[in-house]
N, C-alpha and C positions, 0 to 999 in steps of 0.2 A: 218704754218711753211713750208719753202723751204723744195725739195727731194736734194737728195745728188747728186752734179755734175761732172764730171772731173775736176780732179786737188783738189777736197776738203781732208783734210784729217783730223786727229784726232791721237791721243794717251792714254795711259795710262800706271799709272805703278802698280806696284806689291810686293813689299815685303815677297819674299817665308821664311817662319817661321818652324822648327819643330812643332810646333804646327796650322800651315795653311797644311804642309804635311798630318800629323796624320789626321784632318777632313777630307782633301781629301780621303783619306785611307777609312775610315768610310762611307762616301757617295756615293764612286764611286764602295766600295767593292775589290778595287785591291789593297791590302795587299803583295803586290810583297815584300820580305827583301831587294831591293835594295833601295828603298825609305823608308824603316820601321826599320834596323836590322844597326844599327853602327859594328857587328861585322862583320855580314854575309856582307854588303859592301864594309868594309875595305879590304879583297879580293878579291874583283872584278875588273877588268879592271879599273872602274874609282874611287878607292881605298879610297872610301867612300860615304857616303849616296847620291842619288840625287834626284831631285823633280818630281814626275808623268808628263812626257810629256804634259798631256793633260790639269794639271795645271796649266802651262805657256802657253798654246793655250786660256785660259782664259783668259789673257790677250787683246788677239787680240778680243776676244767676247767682250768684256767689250772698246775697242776702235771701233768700227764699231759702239756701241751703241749710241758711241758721232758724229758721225757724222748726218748731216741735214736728219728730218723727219723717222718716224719709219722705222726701220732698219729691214728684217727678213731675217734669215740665208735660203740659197737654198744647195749649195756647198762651203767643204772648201780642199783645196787641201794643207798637212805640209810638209815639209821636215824639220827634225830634227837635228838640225847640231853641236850644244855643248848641256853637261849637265849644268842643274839649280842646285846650292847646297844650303842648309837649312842658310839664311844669302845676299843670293842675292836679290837686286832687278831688277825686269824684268822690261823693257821700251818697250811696241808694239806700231806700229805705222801702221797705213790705209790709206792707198792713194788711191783715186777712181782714174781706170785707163782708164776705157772705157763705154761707156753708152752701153748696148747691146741691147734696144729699151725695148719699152714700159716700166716698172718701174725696169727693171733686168740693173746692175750694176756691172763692174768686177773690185775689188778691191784688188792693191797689199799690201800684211799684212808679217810684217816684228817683229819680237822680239831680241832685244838684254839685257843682261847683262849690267847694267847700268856701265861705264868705262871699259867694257870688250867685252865678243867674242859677236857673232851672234849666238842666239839660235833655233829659226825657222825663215823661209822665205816659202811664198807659195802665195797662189792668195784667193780668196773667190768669189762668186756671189752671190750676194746679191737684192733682192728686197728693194728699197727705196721711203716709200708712203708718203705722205703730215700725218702730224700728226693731228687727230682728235681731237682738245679740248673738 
């Protein structure tokens, strides 16, 4: 199988669920009430529940996976720029942007809210190896 080149890219999407939040919750151990408490939320600046940041950065893991030849994470750099709420689906998207020699790769990785805002954008470097059958 090819390594990933410039100019390749990939996506995927997402469907954030109260009940995809709630596992998150569970696994990751961050029980924040702004992602878990419809009360304690509805108070807050963004006047109701929203989804674990790092949630919706799954996204971008899960789109780098589809790109050419095993993919391993080095560095991911996010900026967080709208909340996800319990009903959205997330669309990330990977676009190799530069080869940085030998099998390291810098990849721009972008999420938005499917017909809505921009949720993260940042970059990743990524190692990309031919994949071993």
């Amino acid at each position: 199988m090819p390594v990933a080149t410039v100019g390749d890219t990939a996506t995927s999407r997402m469907t954030v669920s109260d009940d995809t939040i709630a596992q998150y919750a569970e696994l990751s151990g961050d029980h924040n009430p702004i992602h878990t408490d419809d009360d304690y939320a509805e108070a807050t600046m963004f006047g109701g529940r929203i989804a674990h940041g790092m949630l919706s950065a799954g996204a971008i893991s899960a789109a780098l996976a589809d790109l050419p030849g095993d993919i391993v994470y080095l560095s991911q750099d996010l900026s967080f720029e709208n909340p996800v709420r319990p009903g959205d689906t997330v669309e990330a998207r990977a676009e190799v942007a530069e080869a940085l020699g030998g099998d390291r790769i810098r990849v721009e990785t972008v999420a938005d809210v499917v017909d809505g805002d921009r949720v993260l954008s940042g970059e990743a470097v990524v190692l990309s190896v031919p994949h071993e059958e």
